[in-house]
PADO-320792 format. One record per atom (N, C-alpha, C, O): residue in one letter; residue number from 1; x, y, z; atom name; chain. Coordinates in pm, whole numbers. Layout:
BEGIN
 type seq     xx     yy     zz atom mol
    A NUM      X      Y      Z   CA   A
...
END
This chain:
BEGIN
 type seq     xx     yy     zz atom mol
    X   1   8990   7036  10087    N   A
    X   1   9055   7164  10103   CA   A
    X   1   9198   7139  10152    C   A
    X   1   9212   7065  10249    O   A
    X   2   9324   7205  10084    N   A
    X   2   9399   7154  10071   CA   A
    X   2   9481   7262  10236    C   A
    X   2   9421   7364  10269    O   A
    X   3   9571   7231  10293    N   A
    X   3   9644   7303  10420   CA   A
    X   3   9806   7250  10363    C   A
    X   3   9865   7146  10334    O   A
    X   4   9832   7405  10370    N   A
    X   4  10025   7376  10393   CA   A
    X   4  10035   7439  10486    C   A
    X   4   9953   7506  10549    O   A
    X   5  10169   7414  10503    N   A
    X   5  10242   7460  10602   CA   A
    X   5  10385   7587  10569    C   A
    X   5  10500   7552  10540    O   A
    X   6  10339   7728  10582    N   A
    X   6  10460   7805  10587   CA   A
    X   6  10601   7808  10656    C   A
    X   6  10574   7798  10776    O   A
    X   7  10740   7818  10642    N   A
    X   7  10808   7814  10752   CA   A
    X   7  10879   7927  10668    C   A
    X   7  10870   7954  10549    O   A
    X   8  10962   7992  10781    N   A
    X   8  11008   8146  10756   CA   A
    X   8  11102   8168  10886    C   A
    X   8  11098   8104  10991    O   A
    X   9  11169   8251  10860    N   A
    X   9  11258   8311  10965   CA   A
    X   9  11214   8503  10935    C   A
    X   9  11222   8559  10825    O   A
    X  10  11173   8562  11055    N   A
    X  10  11161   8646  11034   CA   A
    X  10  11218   8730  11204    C   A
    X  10  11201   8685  11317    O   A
    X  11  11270   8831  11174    N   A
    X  11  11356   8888  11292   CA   A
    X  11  11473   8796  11367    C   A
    X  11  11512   8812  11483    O   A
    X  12  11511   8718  11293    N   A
    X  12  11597   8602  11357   CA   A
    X  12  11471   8513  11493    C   A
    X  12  11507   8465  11600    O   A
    X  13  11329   8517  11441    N   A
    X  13  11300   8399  11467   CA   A
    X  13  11262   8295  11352    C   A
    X  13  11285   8326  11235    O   A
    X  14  11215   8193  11378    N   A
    X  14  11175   8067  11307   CA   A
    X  14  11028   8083  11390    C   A
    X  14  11007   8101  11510    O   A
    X  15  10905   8062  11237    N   A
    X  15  10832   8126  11195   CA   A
    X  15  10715   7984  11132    C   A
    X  15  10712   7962  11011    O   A
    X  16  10649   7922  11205    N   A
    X  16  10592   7823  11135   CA   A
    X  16  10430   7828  11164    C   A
    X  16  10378   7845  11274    O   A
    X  17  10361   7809  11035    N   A
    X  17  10225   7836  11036   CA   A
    X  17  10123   7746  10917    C   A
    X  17  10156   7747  10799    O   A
    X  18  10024   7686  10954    N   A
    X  18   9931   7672  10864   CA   A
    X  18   9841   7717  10814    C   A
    X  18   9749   7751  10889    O   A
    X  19   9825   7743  10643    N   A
    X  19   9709   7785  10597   CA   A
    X  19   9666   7740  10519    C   A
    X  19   9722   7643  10468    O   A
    X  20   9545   7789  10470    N   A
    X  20   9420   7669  10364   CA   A
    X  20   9456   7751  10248    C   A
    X  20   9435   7871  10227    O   A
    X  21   9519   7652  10168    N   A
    X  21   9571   7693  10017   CA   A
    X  21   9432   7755   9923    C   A
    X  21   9434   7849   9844    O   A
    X  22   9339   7687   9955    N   A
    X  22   9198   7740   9914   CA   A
    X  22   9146   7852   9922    C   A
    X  22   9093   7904   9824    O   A
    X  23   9153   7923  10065    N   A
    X  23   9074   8000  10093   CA   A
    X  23   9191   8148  10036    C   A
    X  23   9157   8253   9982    O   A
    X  24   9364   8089  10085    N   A
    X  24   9410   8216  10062   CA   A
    X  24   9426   8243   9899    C   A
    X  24   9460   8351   9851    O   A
    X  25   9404   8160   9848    N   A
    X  25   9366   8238   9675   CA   A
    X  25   9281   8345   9626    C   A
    X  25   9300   8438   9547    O   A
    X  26   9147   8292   9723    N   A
    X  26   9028   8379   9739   CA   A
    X  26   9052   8504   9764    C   A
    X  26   9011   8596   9694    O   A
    X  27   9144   8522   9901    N   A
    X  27   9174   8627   9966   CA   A
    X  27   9261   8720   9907    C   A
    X  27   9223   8835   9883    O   A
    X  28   9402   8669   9877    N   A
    X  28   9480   8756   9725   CA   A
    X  28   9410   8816   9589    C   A
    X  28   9424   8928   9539    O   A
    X  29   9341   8721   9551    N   A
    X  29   9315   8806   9432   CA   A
    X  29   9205   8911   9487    C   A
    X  29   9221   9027   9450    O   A
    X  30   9051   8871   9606    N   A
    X  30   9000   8956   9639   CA   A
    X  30   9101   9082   9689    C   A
    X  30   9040   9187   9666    O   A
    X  31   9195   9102   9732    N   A
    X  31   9279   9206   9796   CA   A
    X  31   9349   9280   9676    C   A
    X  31   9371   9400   9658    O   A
    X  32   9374   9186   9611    N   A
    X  32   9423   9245   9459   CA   A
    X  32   9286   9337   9373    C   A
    X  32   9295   9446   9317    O   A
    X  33   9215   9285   9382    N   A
    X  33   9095   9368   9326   CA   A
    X  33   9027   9470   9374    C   A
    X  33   8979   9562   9309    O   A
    X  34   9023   9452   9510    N   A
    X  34   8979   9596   9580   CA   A
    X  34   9106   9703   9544    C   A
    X  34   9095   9802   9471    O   A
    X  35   9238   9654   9620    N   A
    X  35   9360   9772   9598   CA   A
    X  35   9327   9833   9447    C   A
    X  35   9329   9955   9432    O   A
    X  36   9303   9764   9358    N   A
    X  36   9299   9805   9202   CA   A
    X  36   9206   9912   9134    C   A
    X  36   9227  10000   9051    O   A
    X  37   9086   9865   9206    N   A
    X  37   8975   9979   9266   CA   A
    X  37   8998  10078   9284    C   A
    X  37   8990  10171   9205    O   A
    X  38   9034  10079   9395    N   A
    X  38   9077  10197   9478   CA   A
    X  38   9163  10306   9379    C   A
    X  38   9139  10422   9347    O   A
    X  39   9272  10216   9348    N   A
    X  39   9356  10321   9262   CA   A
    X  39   9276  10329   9105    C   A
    X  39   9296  10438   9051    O   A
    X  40   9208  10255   9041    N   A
    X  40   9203  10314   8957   CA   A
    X  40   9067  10384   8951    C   A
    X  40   9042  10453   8852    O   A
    X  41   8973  10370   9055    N   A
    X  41   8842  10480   9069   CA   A
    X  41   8934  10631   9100    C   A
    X  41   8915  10729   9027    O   A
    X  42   9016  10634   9197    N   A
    X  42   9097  10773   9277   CA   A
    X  42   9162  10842   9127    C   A
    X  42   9149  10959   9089    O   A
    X  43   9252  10700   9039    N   A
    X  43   9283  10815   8947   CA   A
    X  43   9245  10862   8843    C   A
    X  43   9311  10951   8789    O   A
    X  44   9091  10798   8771    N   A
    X  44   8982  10771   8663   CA   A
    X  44   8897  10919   8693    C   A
    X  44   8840  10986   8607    O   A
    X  45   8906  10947   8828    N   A
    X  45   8798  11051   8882   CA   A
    X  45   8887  11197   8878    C   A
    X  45   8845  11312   8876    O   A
    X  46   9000  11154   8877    N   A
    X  46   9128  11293   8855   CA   A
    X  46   9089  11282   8698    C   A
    X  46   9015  11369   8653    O   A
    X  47   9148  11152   8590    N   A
    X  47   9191  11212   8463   CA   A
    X  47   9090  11277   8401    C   A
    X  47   9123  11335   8297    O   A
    X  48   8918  11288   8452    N   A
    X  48   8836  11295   8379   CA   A
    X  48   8793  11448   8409    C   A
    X  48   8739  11529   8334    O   A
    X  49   8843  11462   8572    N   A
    X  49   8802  11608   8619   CA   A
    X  49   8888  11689   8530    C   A
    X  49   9005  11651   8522    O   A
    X  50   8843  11824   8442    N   A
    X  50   8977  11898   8348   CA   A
    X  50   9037  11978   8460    C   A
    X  50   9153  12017   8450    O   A
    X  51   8945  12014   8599    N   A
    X  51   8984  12089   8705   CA   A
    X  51   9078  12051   8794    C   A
    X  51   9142  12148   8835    O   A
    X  52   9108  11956   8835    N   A
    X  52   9196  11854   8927   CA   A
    X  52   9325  11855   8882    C   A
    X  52   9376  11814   8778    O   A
    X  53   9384  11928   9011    N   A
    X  53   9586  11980   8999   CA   A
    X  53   9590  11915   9164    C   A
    X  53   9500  11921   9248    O   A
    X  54   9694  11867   9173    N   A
    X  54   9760  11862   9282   CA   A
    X  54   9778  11975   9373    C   A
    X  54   9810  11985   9492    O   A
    X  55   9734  12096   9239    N   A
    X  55   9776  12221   9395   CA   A
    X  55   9705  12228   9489    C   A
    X  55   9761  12265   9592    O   A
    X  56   9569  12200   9496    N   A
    X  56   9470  12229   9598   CA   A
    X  56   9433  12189   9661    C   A
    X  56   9322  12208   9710    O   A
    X  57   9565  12064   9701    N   A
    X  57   9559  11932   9820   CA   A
    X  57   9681  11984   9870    C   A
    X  57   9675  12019   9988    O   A
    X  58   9803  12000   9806    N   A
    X  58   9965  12083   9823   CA   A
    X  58   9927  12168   9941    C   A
    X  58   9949  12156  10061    O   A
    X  59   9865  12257   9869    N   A
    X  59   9850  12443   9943   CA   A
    X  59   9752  12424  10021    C   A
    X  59   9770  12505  10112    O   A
    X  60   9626  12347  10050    N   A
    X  60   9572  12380  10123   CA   A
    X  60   9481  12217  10165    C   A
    X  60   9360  12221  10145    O   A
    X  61   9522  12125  10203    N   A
    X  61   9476  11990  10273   CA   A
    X  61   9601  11945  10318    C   A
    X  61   9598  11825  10348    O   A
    X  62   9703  11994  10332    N   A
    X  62   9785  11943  10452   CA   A
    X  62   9803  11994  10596    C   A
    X  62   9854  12097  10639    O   A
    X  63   9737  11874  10664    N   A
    X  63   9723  11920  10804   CA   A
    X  63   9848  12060  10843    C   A
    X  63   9946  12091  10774    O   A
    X  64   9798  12131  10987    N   A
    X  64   9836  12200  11010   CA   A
    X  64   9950  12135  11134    C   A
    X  64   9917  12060  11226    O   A
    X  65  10095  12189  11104    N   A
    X  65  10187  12113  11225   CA   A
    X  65  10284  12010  11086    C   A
    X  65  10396  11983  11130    O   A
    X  66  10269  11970  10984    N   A
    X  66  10307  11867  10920   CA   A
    X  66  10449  11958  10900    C   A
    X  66  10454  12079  10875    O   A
    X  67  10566  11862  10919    N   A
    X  67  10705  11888  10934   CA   A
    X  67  10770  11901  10784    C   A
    X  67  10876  11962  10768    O   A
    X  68  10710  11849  10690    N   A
    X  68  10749  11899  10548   CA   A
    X  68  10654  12016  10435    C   A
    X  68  10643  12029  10313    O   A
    X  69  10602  12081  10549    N   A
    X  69  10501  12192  10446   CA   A
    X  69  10576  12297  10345    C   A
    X  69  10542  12356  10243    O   A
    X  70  10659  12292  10402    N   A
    X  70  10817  12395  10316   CA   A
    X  70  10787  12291  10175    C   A
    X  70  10701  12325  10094    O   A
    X  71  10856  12182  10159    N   A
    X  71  10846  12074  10070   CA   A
    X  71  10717  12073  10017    C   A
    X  71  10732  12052   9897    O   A
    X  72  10606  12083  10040    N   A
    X  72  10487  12064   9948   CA   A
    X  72  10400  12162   9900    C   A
    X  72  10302  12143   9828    O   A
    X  73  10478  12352   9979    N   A
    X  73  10394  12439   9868   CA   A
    X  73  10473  12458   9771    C   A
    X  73  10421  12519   9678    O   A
    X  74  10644  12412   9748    N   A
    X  74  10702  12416   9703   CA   A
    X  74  10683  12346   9575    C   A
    X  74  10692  12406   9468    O   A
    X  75  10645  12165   9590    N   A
    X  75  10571  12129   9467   CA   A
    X  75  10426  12155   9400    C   A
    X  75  10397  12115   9288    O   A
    X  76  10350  12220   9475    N   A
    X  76  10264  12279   9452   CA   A
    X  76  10256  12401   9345    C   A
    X  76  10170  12427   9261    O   A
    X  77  10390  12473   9383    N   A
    X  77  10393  12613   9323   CA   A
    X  77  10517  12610   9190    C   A
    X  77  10534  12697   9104    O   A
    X  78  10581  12501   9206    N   A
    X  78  10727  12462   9096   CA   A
    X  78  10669  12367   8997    C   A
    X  78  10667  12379   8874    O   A
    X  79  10615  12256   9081    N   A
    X  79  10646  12126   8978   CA   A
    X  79  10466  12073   9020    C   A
    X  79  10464  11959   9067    O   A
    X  80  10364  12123   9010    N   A
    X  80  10257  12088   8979   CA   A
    X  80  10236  12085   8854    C   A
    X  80  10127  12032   8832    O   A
    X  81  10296  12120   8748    N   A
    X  81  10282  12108   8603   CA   A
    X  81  10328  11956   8582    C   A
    X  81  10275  11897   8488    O   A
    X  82  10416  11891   8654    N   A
    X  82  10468  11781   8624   CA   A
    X  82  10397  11650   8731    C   A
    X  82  10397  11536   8685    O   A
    X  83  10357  11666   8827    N   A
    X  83  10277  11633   8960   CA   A
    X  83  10124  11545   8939    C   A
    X  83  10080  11432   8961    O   A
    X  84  10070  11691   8875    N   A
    X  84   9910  11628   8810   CA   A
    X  84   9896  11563   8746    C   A
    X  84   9819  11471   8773    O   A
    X  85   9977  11570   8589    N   A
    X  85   9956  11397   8514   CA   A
    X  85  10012  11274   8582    C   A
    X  85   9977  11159   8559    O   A
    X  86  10114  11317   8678    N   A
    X  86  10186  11153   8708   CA   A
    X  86  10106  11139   8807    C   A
    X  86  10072  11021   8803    O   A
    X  87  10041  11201   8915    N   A
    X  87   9939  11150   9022   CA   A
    X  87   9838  11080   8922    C   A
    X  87   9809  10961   8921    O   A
    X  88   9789  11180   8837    N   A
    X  88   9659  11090   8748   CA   A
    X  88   9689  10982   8676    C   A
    X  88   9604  10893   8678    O   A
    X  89   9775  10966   8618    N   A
    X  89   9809  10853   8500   CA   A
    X  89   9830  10744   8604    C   A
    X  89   9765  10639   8603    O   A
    X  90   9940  10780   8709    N   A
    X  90   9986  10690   8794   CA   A
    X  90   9875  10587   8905    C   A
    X  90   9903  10481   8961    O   A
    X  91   9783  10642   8908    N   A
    X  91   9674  10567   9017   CA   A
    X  91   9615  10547   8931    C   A
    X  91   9579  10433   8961    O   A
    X  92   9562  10569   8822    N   A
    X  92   9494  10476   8700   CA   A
    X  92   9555  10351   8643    C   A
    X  92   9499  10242   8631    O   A
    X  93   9650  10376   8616    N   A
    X  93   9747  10326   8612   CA   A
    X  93   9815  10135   8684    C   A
    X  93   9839  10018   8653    O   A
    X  94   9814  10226   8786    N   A
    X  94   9842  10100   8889   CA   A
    X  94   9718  10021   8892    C   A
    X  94   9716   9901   8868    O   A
    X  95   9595  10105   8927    N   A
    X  95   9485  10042   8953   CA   A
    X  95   9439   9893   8831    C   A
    X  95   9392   9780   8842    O   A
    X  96   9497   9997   8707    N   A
    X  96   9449   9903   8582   CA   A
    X  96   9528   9727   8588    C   A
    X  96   9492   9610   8585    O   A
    X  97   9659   9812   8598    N   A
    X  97   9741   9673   8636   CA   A
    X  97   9708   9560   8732    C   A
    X  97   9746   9444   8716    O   A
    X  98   9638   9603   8830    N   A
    X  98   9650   9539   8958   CA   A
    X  98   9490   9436   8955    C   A
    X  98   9466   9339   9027    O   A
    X  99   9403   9494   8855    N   A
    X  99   9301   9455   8850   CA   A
    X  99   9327   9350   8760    C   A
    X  99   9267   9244   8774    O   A
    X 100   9417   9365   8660    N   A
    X 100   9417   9266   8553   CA   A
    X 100   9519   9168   8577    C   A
    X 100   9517   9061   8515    O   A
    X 101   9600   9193   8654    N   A
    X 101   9703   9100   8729   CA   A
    X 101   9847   9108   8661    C   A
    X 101   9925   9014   8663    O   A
    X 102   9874   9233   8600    N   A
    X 102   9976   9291   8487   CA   A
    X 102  10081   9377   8569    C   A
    X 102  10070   9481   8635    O   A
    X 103  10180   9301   8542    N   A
    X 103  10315   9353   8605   CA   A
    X 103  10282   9399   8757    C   A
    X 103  10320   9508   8800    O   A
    X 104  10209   9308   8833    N   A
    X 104  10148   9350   8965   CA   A
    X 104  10344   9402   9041    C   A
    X 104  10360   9521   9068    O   A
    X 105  10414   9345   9055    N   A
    X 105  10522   9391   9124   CA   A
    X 105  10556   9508   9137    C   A
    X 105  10561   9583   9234    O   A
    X 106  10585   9521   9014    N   A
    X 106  10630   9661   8979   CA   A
    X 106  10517   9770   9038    C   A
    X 106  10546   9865   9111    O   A
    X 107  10353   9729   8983    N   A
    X 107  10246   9823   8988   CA   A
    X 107  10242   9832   9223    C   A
    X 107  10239   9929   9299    O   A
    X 108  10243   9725   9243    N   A
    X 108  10288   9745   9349   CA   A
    X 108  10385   9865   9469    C   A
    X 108  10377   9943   9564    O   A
    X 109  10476   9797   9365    N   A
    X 109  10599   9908   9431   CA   A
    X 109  10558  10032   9396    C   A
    X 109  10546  10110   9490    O   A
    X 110  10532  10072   9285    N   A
    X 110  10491  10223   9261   CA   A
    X 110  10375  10214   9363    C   A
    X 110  10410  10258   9472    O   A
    X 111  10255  10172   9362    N   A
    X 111  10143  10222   9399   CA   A
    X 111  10229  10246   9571    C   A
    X 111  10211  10361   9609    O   A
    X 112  10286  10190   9637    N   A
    X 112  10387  10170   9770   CA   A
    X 112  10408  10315   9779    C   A
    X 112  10348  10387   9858    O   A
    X 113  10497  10357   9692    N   A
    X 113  10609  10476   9677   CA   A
    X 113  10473  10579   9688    C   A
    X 113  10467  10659   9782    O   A
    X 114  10378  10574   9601    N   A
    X 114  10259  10685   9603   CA   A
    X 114  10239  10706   9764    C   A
    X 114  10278  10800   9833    O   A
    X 115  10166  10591   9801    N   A
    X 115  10094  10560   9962   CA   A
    X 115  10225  10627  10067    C   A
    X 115  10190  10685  10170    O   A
    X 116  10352  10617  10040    N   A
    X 116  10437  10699  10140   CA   A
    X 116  10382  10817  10118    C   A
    X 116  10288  10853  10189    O   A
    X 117  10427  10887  10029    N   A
    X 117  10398  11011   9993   CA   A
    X 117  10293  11090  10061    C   A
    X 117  10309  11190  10131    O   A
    X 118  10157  11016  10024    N   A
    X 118  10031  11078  10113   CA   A
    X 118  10041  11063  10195    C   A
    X 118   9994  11155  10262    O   A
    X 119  10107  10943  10283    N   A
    X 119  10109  10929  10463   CA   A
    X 119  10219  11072  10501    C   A
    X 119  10217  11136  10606    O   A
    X 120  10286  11090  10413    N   A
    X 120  10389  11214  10508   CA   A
    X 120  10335  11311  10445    C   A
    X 120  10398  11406  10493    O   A
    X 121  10225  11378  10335    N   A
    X 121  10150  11494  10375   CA   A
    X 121  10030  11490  10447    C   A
    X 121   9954  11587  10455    O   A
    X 122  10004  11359  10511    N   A
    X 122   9853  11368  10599   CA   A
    X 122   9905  11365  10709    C   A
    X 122   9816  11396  10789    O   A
    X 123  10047  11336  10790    N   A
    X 123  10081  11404  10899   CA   A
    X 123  10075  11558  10922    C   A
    X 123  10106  11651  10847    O   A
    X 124  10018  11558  11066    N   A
    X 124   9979  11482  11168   CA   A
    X 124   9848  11403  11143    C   A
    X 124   9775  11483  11083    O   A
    X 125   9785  11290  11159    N   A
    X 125   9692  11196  11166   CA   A
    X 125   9561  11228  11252    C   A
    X 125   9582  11229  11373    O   A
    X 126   9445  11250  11218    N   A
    X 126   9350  11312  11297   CA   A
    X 126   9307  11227  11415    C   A
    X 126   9283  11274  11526    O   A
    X 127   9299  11062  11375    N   A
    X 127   9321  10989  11463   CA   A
    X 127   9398  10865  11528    C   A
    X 127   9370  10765  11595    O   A
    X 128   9506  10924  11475    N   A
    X 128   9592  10814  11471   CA   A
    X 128   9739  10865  11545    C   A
    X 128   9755  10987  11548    O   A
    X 129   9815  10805  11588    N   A
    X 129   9964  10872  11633   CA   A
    X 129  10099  10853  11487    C   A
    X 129  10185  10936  11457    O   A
    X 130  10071  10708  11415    N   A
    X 130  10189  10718  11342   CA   A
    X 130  10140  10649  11226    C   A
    X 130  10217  10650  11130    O   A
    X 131   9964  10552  11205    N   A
    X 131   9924  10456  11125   CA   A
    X 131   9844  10508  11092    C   A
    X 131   9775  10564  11178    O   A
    X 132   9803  10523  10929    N   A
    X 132   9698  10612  10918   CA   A
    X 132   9643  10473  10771    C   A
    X 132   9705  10367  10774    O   A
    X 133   9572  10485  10698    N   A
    X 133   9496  10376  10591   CA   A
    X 133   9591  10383  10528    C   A
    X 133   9648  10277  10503    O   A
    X 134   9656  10531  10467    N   A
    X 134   9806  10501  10366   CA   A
    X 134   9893  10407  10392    C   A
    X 134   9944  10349  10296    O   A
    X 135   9928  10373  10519    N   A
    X 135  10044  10283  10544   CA   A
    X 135   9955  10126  10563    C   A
    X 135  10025  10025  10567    O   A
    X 136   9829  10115  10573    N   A
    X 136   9798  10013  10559   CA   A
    X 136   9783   9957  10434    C   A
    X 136   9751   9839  10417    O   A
    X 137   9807  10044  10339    N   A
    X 137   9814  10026  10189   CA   A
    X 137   9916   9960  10102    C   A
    X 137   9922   9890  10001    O   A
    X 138  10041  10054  10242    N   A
    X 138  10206  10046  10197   CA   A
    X 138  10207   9893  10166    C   A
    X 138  10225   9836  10059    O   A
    X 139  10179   9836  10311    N   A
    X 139  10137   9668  10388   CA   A
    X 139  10082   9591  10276    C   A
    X 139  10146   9496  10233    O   A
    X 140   9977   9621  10229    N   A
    X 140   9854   9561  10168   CA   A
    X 140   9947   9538  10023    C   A
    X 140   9997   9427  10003    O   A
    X 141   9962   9619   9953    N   A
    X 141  10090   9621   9839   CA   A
    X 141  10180   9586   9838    C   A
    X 141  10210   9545   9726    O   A
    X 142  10295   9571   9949    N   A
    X 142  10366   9464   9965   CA   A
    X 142  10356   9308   9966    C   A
    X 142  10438   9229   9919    O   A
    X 143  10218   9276  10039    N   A
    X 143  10170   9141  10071   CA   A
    X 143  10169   9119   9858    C   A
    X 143  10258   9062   9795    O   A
    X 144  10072   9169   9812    N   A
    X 144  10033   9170   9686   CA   A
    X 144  10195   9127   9633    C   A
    X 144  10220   9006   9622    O   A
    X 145  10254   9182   9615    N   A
    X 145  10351   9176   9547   CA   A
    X 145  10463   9046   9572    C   A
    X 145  10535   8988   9491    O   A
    X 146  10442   9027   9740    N   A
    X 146  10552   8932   9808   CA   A
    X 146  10494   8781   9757    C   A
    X 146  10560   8682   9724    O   A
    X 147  10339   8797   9763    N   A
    X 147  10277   8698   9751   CA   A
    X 147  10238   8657   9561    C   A
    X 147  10153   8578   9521    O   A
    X 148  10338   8744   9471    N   A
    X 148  10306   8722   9341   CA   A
    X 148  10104   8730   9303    C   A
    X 148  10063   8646   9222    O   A
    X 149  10050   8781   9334    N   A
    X 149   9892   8731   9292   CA   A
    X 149   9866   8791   9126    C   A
    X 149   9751   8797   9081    O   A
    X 150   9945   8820   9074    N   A
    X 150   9927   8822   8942   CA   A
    X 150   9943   8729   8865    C   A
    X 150   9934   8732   8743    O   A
    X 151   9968   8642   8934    N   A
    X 151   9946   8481   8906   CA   A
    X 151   9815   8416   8904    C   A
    X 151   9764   8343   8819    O   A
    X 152   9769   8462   9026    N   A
    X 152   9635   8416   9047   CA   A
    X 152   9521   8471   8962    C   A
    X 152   9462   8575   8993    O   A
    X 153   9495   8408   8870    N   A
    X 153   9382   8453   8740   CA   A
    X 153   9427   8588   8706    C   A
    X 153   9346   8673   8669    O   A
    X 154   9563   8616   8719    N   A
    X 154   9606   8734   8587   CA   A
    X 154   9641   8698   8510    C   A
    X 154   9630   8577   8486    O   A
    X 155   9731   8821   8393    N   A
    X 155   9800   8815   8295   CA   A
    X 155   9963   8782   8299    C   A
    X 155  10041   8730   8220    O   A
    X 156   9978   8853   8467    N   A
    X 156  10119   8754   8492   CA   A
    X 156  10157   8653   8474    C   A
    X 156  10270   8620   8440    O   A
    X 157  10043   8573   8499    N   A
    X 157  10045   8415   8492   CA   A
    X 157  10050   8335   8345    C   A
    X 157  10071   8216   8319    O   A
    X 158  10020   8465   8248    N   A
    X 158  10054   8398   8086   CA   A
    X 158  10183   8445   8081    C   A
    X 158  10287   8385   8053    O   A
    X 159  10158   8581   8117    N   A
    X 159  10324   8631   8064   CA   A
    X 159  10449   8534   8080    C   A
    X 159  10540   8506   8002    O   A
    X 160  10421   8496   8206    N   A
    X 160  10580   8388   8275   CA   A
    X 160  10589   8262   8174    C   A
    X 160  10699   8207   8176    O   A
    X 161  10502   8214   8096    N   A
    X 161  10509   8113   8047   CA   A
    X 161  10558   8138   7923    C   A
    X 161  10568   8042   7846    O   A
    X 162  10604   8285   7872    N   A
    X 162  10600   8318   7716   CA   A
    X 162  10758   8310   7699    C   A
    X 162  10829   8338   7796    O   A
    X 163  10824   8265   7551    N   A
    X 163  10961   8253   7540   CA   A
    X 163  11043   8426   7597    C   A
    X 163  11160   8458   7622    O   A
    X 164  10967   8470   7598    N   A
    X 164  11061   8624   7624   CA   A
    X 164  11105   8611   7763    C   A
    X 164  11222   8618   7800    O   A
    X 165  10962   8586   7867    N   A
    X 165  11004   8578   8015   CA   A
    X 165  11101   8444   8049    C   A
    X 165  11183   8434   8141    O   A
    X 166  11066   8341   7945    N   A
    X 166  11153   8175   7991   CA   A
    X 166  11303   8239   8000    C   A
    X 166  11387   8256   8088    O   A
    X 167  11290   8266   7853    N   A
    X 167  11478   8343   7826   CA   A
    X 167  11532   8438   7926    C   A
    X 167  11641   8449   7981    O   A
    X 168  11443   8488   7930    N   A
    X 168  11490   8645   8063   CA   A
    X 168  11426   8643   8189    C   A
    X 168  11344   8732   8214    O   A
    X 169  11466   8506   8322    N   A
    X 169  11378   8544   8412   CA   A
    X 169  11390   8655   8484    C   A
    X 169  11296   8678   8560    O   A
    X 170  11472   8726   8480    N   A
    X 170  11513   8826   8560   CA   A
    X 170  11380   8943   8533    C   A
    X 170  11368   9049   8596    O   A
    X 171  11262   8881   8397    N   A
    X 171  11204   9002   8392   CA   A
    X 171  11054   8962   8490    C   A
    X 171  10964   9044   8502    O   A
    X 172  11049   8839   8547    N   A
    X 172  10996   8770   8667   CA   A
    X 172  10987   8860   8809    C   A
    X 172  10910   8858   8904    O   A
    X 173  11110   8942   8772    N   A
    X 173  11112   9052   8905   CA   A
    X 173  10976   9160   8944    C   A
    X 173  10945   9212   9051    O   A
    X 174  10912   9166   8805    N   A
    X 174  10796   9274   8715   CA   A
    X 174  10717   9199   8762    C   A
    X 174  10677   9237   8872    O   A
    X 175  10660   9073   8714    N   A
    X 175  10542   8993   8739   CA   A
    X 175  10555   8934   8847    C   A
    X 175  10651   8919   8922    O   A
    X 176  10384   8881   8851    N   A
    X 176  10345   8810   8949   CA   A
    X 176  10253   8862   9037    C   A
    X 176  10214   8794   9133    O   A
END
């Protein structure tokens, strides 16, 4: 079992740590596969419901006290026509990617941008002061992404090798 050694500067410190190259493979792609889950059971269970709009989480599941409620009966009542397919497509979506190890970066960052979103209409937090599972998601999707695991037994990991990505690494930013 193989051990490296990380070194990093993080907050203007110097940052040194060992881990088992073995085990954290295990751990990425398992983390990659649950997150993928998650989003694509949440948005598989929207595209299939014909009933399921964003309005009836908008108008009426945002805690009471939440500092942007102006802002969300507003998309509720304007732009839920435009809201419901991109919530649905979008967590299917990501989920599909993330499972198959396809453009995880990108699917990342979006699935990120989603997870804000719900953390600032589930304020206030029933038990929490400022951390609620959304932002442990934010976390969890970043790691995914920082750590490339669409490498690890995905499709990222063919893609990078193909003359399109050799010629254009810049499209390396997407994968991984």
């Amino acid at each position: 079992m193989a051990s490296r050694v990380l070194e990093s500067e993080l907050f203007g410190f110097d940052v040194e740590f060992a881990y088992s190259e073995h085990w954290i493979g295990y751990s990425l792609l398992g983390l990659r596969l649950i997150m993928g889950w998650s989003f694509f059971y949440a948005g598989i269970t929207k595209v299939i419901d014909p009933n399921w709009s964003v309005r009836g989480f908008l108008l009426y599941g945002i805690p009471e006290g939440n500092p942007f409620v102006s802002m969300w009966t507003t998309m509720a009542n304007d732009w839920a026509w435009l809201l419901t397919p991109l919530n649905q497509v979008g967590l299917t979506l990501i989920g599909l990617a993330l499972i198959l190890g396809l453009f995880v970066r990108l699917s990342a960052f979006w699935g990120a941008v989603m997870m804000l979103f719900y953390w600032m209409a589930s304020y206030p937090f029933e038990n929490s002061f400022l951390i609620d599972y959304h932002m442990v998601y934010v976390f969890i999707l970043f790691g995914l992404g920082a750590f490339g695991t669409g490498r690890i037994l995905g499709v990222d990991a063919w893609l990078e090798k193909q003359e399109l990505v050799q010629k254009n690494p810049r499209l390396r930013l997407f994968l991984g």
